[in-house]
N, C-alpha and C positions, 0 to 999 in steps of 0.2 A: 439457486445460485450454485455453478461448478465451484468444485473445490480447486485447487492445485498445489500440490506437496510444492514447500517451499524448505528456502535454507533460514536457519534463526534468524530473519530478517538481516542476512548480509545481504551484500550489493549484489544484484543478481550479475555485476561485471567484473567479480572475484575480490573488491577491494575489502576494508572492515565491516564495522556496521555498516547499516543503512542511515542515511543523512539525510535532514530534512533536505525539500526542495528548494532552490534557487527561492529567492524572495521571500523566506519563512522565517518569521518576526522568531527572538529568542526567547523559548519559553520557560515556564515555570516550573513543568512539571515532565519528568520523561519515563521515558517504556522502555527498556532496556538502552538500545546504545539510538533510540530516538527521540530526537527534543519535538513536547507535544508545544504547538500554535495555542498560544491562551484563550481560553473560550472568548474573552469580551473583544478578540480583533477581529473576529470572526463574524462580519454582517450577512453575508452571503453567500451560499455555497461555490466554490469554485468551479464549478463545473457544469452547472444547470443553471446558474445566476436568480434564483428564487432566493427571497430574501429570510430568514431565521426567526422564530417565534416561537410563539407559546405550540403552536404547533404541529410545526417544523423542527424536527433538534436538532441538535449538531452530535456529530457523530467524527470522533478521531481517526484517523486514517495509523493502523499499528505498524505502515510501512516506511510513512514520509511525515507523521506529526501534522497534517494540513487535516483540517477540519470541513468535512462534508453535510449533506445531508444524508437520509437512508438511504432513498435510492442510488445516490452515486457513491454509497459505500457498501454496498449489499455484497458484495464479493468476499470470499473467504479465502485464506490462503494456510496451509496446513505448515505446522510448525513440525521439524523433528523429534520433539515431544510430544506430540500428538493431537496437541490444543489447536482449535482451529480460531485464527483471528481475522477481524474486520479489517477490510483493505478498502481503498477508493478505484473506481473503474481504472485512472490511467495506471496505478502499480501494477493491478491485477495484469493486465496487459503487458506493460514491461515488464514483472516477473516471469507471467506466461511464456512471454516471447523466449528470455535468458534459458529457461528449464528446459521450452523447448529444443533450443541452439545446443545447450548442454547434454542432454540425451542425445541428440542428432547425432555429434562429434563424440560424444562416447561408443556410440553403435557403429559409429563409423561409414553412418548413414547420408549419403548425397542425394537420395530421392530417386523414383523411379529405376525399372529394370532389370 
């Protein structure tokens, strides 16, 4: 899995922390300025729709608090400290994309020519 240097899990759209997603039940336990999805709401992964077991785990998302399974959480995203944390496919993406856009307009880059 690519890496992607990221910011201490701010909003990749410059606001504060990162927040859990739209729909994400209040949880018990949080990771910096994220509220984690309590493991027992958690039947199915969000994103593959297989259902959670003894051999299947659940696996937190360090970006959005919403609980996956491995494979839709296999993505890494690099912290400014160095530490690389487990993301779920769609941050990775939405982060990816922000970093992108943010280096672009840093570089001052429009693409091609």
């Amino acid at each position: 899995a690519a890496a992607v240097a990221g910011p201490a899990m701010a909003s990749p759209r410059g606001g504060g922390g990162a927040q859990p997603r739209a729909g994400s039940h209040p949880a018990v336990r949080q990771s910096g300025n994220v509220t984690w999805m309590p493991d027992h709401l958690a039947k199915r992964c969000p994103e593959c729709r297989r259902p959670f077991s003894i051999m299947l785990r659940r696996h937190h998302c360090r970006a959005c608090g919403k609980i996956f399974c491995g494979k839709c959480s296999s993505q890494r995203l690099q912290l400014p400290t160095g530490s690389m944390v487990r993301v779920c496919q769609p941050c990775y993406v939405e982060w990816g994309r922000a970093l992108f856009e943010r280096e672009r307009d840093r570089s001052g880059g429009g693409g091609g020519g």
